[in-house]
C-alpha positions in Angstrom: -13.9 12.9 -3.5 -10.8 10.8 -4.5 -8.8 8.8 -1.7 -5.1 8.5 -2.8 -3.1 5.0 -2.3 0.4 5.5 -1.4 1.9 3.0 0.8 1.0 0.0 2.7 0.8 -0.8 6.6 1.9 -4.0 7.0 3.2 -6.4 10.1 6.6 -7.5 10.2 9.0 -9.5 12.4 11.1 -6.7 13.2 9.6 -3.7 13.6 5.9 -4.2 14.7 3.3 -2.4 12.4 5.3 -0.5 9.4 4.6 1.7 6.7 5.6 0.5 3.3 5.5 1.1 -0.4 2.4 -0.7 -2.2 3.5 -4.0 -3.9 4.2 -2.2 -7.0 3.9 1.3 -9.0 0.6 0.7 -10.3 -0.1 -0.3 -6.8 -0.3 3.4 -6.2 -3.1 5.5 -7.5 -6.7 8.0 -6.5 -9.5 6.2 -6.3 -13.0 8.1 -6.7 -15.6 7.4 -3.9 -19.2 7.4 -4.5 -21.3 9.9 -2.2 -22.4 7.6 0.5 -18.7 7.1 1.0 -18.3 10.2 1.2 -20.8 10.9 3.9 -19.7 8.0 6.0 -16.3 9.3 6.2 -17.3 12.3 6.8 -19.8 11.1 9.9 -16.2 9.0 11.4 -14.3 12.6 11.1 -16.4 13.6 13.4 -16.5 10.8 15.7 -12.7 10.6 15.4 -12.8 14.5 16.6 -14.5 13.2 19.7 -12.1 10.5 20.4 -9.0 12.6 19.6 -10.3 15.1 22.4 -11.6 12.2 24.5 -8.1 10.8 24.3 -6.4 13.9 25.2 -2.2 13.7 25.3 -3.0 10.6 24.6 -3.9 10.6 21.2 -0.6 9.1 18.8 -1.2 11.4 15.6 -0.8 8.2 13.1 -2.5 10.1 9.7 -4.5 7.5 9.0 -7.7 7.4 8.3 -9.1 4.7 10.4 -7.8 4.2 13.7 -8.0 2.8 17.2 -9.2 5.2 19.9 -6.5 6.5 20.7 -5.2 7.4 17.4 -2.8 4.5 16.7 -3.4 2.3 13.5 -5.5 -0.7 13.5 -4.3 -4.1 13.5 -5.0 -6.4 10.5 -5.9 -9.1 13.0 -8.4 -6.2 15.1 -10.1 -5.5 11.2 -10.7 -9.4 10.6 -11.9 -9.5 14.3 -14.5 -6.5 13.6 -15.6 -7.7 10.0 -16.3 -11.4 11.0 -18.7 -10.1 14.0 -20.2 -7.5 11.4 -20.7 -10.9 9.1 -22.5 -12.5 12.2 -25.0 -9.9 13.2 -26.0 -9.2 9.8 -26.4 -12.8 9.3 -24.0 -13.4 6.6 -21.5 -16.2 4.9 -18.3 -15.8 6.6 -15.7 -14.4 4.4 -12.2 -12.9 4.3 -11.7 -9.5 4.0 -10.1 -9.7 1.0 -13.2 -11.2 -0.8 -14.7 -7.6 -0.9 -12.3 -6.7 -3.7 -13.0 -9.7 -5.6 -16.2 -8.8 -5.3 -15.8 -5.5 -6.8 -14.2 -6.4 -9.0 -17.6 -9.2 -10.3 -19.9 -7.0 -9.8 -17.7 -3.6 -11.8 -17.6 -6.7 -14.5 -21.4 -7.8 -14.9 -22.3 -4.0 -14.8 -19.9 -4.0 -18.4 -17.1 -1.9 -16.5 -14.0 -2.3 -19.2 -11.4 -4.3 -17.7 -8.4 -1.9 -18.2 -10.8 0.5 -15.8 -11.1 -2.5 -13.4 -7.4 -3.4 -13.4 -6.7 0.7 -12.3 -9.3 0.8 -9.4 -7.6 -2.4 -7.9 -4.0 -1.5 -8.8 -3.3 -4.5 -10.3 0.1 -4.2 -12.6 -1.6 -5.8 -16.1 -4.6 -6.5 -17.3 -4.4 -9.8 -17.6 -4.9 -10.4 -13.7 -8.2 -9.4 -14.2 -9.0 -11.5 -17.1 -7.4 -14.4 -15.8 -8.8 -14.2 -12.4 -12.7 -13.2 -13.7 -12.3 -15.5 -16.4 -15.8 -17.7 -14.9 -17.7 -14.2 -14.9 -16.6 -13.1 -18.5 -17.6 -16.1 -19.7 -20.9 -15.6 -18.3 -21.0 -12.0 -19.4 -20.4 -14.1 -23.1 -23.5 -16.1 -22.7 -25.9 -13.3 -21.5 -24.4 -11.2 -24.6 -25.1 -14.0 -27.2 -28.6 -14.6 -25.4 -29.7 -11.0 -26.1 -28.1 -11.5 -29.9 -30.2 -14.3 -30.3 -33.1 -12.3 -29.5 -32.5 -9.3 -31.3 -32.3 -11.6 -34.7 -35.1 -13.3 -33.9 -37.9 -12.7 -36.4 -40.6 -10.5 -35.0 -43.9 -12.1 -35.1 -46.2 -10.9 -38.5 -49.1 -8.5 -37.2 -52.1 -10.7 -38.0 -54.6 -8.8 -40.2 -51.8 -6.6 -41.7 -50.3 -7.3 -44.9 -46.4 -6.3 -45.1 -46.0 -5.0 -48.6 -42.9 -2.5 -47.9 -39.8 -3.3 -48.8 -38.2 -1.9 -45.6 -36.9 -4.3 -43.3 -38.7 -6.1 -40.4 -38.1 -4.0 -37.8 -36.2 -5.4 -34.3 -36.2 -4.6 -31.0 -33.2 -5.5 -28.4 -34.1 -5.2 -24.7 -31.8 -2.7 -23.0 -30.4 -3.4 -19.6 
């Protein structure tokens, strides 16, 4: 259930598609993968079984995960290709790639995801990437934290026909989300 980061295919001028190191040490970590993840990764072992024996001696044993038909590694510029017609057919905004993990990274934030656990599942070096970079959805985290203040020190309405001769406190209620 954990996929492990641990180096970085990347295009260069010399030698074609290459393996690197990631960008920096904390660049390299185990991410946890919900179930659906799971299952889907699962269902494209399979169908990677089929092309492997489809492709016969043909098949270049790359280890990666995701990979053209004939085993080799994909091409950023194939991946960009793929998600922009994805976009298309389901009728969506064009956007990069890349914008996925910013938008992990929003919606981790508005669920109240701590930032230190948001900086580890993106691999970024120090924390204050993630606060810098999310600073417009922290603020409006601040807002929506001060609204539901407001309203758990608001004074709850006096039950008409019902004295209050206690000396308890009023009682208050806070919505939970």
């Amino acid at each position: 259930g954990l996929a492990s980061i641990r180096r970085t295919l990347q295009r260069t001028n010399s030698g074609g598609l290459t393996t690197l190191p990631t960008k920096t040490k904390s660049s390299e970590r185990r991410i946890a993968l919900p179930t659906p993840c799971l299952r889907s990764l699962e269902q494209h072992r399979d169908r990677q079984l089929q092309e492997r024996e489809a492709a016969g001696t043909g098949w270049r044993d790359s280890g990666y995960v995701l990979t053209r038909p004939d085993g080799a590694p994909i091409e950023g510029s194939t991946l960009t290709r793929h998600f922009n017609t994805l976009l298309r057919r389901a009728g969506l905004r064009h956007i990069r790639f890349h914008d996925l993990r910013h938008s992990t990274a929003i919606l981790l934030l508005e669920q109240g995801v701590e930032l230190v656990v948001i900086k580890e599942l993106l691999g970024h070096a120090h924390i204050g990437v993630i606060a810098t970079v999310y600073a417009h959805v922290r603020l409006r985290l601040q807002r929506d934290a001060i609204d539901l203040l407001g309203h758990a020190l608001r004074t709850p309405a006096e039950t008409p026909g019902k004295p209050d001769d206690s000396d308890e406190p009023p009682l208050c209620t806070v919505p939970v989300r």
